[in-house]
C-alpha positions in Angstrom: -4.4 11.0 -9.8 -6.1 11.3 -13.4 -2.3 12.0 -15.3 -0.2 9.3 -12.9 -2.8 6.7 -14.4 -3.0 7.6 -17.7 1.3 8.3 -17.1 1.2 4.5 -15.8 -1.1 2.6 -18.5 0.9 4.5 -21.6 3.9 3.6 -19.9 2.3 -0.2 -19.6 0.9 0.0 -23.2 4.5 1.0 -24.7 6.2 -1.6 -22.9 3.6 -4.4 -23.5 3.7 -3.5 -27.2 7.8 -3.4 -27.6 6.9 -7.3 -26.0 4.8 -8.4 -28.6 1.6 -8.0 -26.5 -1.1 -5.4 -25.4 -3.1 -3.9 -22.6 -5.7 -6.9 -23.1 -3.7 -9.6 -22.1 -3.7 -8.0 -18.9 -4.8 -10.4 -16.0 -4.8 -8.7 -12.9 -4.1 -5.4 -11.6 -3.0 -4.2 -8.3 -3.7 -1.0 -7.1 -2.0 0.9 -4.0 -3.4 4.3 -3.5 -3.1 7.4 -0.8 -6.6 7.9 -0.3 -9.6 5.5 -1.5 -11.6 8.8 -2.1 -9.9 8.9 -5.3 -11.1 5.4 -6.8 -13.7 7.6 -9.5 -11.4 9.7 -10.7 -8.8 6.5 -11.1 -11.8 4.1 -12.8 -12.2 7.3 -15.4 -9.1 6.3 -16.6 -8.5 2.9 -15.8 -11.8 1.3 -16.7 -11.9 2.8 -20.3 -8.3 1.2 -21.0 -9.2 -2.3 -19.5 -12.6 -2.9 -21.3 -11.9 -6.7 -21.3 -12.1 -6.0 -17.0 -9.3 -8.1 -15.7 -9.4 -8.9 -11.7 -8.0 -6.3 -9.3 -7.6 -5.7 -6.1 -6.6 -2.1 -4.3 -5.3 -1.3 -1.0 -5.4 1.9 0.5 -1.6 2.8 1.8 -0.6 6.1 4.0 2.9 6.4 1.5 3.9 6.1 -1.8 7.6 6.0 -3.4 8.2 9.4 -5.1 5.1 11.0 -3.4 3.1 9.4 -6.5 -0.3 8.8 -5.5 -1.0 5.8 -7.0 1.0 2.4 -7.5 0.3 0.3 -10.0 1.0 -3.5 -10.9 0.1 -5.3 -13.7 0.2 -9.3 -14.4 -0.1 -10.5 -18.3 -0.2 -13.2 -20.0 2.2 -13.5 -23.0 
């Protein structure tokens, strides 16, 4: 869970940048996980690179594409 997130919000980051924009201009975040069980060691990650705290929701889901274990989506404003 810990190196899919921090996988996902460099990922996020780098393409965000290339845009013209960052991580803060993030609005909302959905997040689809396995198990909710792993929601700690997700926030370690997650809340440290979203300090401004944009809304999010999470749903717990029995699959994943790719056997990840998280999914995540993020809307911005540009």
């Amino acid at each position: 869970m810990t190196e899919q997130t921090k996988t996902t919000i460099k990922n996020t980051h780098a393409t965000l940048k290339a845009s013209g924009t960052g991580l803060d201009r993030v609005v909302k975040a959905v997040v689809d996980v396995k198990d909710t069980k792993s929601m700690p060691e997700f926030a370690s990650v997650y809340v440290p690179a979203f300090p401004h705290r944009p809304a999010r929701s999470m749903v717990e889901v029995s699959k994943l594409p790719a056997g990840v274990d998280n999914q995540l989506d993020f809307i911005t404003v540009v």
